[in-house]
C-alpha positions as CSV (number, residue, x, y, z in Angstrom):
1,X,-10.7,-14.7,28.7
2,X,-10.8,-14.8,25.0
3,X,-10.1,-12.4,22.3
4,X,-12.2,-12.2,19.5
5,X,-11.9,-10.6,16.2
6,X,-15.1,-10.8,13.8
7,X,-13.9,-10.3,9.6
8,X,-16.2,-9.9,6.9
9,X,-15.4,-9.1,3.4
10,X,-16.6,-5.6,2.6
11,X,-15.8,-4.0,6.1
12,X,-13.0,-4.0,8.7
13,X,-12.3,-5.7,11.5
14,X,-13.9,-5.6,15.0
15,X,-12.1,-6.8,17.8
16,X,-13.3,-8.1,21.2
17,X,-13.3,-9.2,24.6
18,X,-14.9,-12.1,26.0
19,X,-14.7,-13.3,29.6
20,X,-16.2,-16.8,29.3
21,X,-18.2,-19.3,27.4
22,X,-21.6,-17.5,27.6
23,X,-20.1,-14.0,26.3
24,X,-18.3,-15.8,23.4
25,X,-22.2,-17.2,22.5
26,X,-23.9,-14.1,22.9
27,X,-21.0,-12.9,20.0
28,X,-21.8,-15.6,17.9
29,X,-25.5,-15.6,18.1
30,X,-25.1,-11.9,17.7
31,X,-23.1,-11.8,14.4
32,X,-25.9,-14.1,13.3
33,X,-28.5,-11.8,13.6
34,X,-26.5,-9.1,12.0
35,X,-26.8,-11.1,9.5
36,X,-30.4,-11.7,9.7
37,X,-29.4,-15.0,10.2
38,X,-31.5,-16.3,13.7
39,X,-30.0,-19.0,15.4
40,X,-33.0,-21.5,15.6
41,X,-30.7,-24.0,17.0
42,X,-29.2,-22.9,20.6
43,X,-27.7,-26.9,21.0
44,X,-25.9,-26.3,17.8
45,X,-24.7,-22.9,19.0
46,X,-23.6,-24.2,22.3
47,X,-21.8,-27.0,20.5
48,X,-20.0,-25.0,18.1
49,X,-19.0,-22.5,20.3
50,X,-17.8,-25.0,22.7
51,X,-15.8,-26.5,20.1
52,X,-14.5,-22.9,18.9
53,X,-13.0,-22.1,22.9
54,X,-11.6,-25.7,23.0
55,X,-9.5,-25.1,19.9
56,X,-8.5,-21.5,21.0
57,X,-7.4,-23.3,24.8
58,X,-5.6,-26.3,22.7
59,X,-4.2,-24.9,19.5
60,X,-4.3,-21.1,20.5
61,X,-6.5,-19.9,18.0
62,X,-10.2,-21.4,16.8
63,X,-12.0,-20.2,13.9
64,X,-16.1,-20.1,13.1
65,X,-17.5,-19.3,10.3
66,X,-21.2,-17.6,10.8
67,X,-22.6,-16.7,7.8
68,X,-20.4,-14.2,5.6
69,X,-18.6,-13.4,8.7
70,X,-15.6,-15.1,9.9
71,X,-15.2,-15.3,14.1
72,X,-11.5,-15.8,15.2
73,X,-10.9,-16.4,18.9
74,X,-7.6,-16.6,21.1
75,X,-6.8,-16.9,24.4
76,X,-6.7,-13.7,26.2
77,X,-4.9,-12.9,29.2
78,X,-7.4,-12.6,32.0
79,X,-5.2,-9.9,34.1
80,X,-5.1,-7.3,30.9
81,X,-8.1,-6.0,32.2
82,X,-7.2,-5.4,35.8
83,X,-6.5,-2.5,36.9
84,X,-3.5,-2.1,39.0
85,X,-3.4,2.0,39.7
86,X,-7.1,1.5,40.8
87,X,-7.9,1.8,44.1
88,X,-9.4,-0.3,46.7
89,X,-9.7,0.1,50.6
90,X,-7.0,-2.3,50.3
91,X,-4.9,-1.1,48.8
92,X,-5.1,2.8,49.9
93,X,-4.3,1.5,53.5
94,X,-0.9,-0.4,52.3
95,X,0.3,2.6,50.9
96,X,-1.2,2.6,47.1
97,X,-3.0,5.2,45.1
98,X,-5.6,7.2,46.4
99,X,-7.0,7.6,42.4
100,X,-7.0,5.6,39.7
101,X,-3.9,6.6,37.7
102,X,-5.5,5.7,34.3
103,X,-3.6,2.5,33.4
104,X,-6.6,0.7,33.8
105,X,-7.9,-1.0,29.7
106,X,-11.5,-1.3,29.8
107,X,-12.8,-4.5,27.9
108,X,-14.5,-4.2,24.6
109,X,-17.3,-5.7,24.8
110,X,-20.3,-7.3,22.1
111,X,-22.6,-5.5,23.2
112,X,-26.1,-3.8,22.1
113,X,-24.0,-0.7,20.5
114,X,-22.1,-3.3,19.1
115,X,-24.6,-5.3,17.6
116,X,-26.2,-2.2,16.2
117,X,-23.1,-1.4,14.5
118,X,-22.2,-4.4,13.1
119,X,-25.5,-5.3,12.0
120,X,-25.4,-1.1,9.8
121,X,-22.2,-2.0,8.9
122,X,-23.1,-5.1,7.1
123,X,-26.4,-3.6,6.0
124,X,-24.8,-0.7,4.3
125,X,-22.1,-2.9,2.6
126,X,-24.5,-5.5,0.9
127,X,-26.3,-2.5,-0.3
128,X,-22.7,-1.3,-2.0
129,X,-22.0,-4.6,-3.9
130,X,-25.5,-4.6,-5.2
131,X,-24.6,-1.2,-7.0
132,X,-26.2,0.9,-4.4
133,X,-25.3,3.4,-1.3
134,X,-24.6,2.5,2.4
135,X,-24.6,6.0,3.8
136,X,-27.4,7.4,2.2
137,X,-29.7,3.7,2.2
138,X,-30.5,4.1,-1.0
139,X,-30.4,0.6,-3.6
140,X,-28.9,0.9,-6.9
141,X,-32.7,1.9,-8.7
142,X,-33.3,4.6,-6.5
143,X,-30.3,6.7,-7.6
144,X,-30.6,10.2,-9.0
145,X,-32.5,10.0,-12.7
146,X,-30.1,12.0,-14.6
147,X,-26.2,11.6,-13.1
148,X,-27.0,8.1,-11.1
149,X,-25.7,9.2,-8.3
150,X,-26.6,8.7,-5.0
151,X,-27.6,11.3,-2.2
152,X,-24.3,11.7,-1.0
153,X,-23.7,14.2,-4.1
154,X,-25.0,17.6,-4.8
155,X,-27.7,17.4,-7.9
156,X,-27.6,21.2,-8.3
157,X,-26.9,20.5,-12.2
158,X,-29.3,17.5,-12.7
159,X,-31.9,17.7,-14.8
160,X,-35.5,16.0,-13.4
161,X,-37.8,14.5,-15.4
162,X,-40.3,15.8,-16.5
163,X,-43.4,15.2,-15.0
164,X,-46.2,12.9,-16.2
165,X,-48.9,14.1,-17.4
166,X,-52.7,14.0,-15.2
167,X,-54.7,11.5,-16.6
């Protein structure tokens, strides 16, 4: 079990849970196509990533760089995730809860909504250091004409102009 916590620059940071080895490359090879960045080289992903868990298991924390974004993993504890006030047959005949008494801590996992997320997030802040607007998607020459202000503003003041005339 590793934890995993992705950094960039312009947004915050996204923590994670990764089981094993395969989770942790699906991460990686995910932040990379975030980035639109596509990993063309799976042996050099496997290697890194292998280097990444051994320096997490030896030194208790391994670093990657991918891109912009910086991958930090540690060792997790594997029994965070277990559930102790859930129920199985088990434990229900020895006595235990009947229900799950809600101290279980669900994993958070890379996934698809994950990727999704990341990938707007870092979409919307390259489009803010190049003088444009994440929410609204719009770059920095396709602001308003008059203020130069993006769509996230009221433009009930803003003069338009004028049309060209039909040739």
């Amino acid at each position: 079990m590793y934890e995993v916590t992705i950094e960039h620059p312009a947004i915050g940071e996204r923590q994670f849970d990764c089981k094993d080895a395969g989770e942790l490359r699906r991460l990686v090879s995910g932040v990379h196509r975030a980035q639109n960045e596509p990993v063309t080289d799976d042996l050099q992903t496997i290697t890194a990533v292998g280097v990444l868990r051994s320096q997490a298991d030896t030194e208790g924390k391994g670093v990657l760089t991918a891109g912009a974004v910086t991958i930090t993993v540690e060792p997790g504890d594997p029994c965070a995730f277990e559930c102790e006030g859930h129920p199985d047959e088990d434990s229900v005949l020895l006595g235990g809860p009947e229900f799950c008494d809600g101290t279980c801590r669900p994993r958070r996992r890379f996934d698809g909504k994950a990727l999704v997320e990341l990938g707007i997030a870092l979409d919307d802040a390259d489009l803010e250091a190049s003088g444009g607007c994440g929410p609204c998607g719009l770059e920095a020459g396709q602001m308003c004409a008059d203020c130069k202000r993006c769509n996230c503003h009221r433009h009930d003041q803003c003069k338009r102009p004028a049309a060209e005339p039909a040739q």
